[in-house]
N, C-alpha and C positions, 0 to 999 in steps of 0.2 A: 613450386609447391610452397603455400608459405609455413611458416615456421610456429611449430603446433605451441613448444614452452618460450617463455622469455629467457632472453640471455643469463637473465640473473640464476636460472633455475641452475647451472653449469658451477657458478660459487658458491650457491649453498649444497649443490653434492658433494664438492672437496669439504668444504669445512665441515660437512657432517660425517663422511667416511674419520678424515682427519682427527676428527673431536671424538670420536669413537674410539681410535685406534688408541690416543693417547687417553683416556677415558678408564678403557679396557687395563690399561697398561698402570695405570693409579691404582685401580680396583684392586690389582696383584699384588703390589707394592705393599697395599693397604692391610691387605688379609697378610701376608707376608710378614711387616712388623706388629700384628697383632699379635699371631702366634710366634712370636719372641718375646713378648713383652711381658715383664712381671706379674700381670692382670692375667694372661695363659699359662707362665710356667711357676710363676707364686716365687721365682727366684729375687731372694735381697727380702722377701717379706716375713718380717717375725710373726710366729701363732701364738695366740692365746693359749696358754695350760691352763691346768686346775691348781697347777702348784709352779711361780714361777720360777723354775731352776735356773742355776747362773753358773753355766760352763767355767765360764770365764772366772768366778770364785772358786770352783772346785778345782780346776784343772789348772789354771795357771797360781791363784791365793795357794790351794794347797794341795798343788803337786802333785794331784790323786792319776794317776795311768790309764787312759781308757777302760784296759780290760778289767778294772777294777768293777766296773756298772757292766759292761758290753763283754761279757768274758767269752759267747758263744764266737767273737769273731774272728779267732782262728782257725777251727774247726768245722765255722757252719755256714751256711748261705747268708744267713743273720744276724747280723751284729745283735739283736737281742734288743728287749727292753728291762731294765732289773726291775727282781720283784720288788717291792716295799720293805721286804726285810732287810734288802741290800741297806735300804734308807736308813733306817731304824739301827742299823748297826752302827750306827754314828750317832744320830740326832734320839736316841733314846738317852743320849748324856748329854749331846750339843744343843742347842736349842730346843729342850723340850718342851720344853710352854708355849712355844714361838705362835702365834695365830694361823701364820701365813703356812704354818706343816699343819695344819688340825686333819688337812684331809690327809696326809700322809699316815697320821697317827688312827684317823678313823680307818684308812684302807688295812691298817694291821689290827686292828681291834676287831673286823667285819668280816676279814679274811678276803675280799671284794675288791678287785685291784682297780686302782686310779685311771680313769677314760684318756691316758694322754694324746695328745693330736697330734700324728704322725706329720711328721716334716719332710723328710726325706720318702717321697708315696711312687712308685713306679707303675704304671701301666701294666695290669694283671696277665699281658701277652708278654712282656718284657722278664726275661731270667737274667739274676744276677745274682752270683757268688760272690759274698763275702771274703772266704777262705784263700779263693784262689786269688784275689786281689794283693791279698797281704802275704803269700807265698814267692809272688812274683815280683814284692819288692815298692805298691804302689802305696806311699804315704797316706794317714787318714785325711792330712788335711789338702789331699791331692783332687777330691770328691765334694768332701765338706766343709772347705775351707776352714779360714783363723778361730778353729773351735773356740781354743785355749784364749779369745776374744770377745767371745760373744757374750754379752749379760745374759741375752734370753738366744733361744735358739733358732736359727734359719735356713735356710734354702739356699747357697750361697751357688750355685751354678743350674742352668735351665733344665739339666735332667734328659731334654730332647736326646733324639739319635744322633743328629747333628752332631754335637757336644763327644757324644760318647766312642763317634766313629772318628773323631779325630785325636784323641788318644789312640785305640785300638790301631790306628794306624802307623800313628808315629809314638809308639810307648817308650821310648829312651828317656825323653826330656823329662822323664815322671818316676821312674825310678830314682830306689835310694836303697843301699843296705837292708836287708831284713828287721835287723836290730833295732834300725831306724824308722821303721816303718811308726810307730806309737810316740813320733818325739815332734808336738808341732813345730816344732823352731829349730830342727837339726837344720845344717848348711853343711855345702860339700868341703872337705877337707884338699880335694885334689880338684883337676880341671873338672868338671862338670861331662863335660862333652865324653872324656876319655874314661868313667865311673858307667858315663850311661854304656860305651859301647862294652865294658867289662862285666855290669850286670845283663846287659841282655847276652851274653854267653855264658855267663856263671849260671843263671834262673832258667836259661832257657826260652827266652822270651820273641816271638816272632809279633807282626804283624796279624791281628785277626778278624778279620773281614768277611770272615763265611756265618751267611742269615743265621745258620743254627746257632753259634754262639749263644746268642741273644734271643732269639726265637727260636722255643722248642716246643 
């Protein structure tokens, strides 16, 4: 019987299975560090405000305490955004003329609070408490990185499950004293390793991996 394809039709089935396979296998890869990438999780990217605040003058120039702005974040799911009177409780002596506050000064004059651009935004299936974070000992800058550095404000970790199920897992390496919790720059005074295994039995702290945590 003679022979219906030519030989050649035999190399180009491997190379095309082949080129597919590995094809298939880029295509993943691709989508894969897409959604990792700064451009999906907005992580390392500064946002525009209406008023450029500068952590890094408040917090580290003058010493001001998170909960000094953030005061719900012991208490509540949310760390909070302060009203404008918080602002004004300063900058009605400090910089009052300044340009760069007019809209600070118009949101208290209007009563009409300032549109800021949430940085820290979670996926509206995603539940996170605040309170219970700082209860259990996990530093702010554990989350939100070198605040007490940042001129303007950002995203400083992917926010993904990924990210968040590798704490949850392993949560030792992330605790610190309570006290400690609001201090960007504390450093362990004793071994590290032998703090963590001491707060996760003082706080009570286990491994948590069950959906509903995080999905309710």
């Amino acid at each position: 019987m003679p022979q219906i394809f030519h030989p050649s039709t035999n190399t180009i089935s491997k190379v095309s299975i082949f080129g597919a396979v590995f094809f298939l296998a880029g295509f993943l890869w691709l989508v894969m560090a897409l959604t990792r990438s700064s451009y999906v999780t907005r992580a390392g990217v500064t946002r525009n405000q209406p008023v450029p605040f500068s952590h890094k003058h408040h917090v580290q120039g003058m010493g001001i305490d998170c909960r000094h702005c953030h005061w719900p974040v012991e208490g509540g799911a949310f760390a909070g955004i302060p009203p404008t009177k918080t602002c004004m409780t300063c900058h009605s002596q400090v910089w009052s003329d300044s340009p760069l506050l007019e809209p600070v000064r118009e949101s208290y004059r209007t009563d009409r609070s300032i549109e800021w651009v949430r940085v820290h935004d979670l996926p509206d299936f995603v539940y996170f408490n605040h309170s219970i974070h700082v209860r259990k000992g996990v530093g702010c800058v554990t989350c939100h990185g070198q605040v007490d550095d940042m001129a303007l404000m950002r995203q400083e970790h992917t926010l993904q499950m990924e990210w968040c199920w590798n704490c949850h897992e392993h949560p030792a390496p992330n605790l610190r004293p309570r006290e400690e919790v609001f201090n960007p720059n504390w450093q362990p005074s004793e071994d590290r390793m032998a703090l963590a295994a001491r707060l996760m039995e003082e706080y009570n702290v286990r491994s948590a991996l069950d959906c509903t945590v995080c999905h309710r």
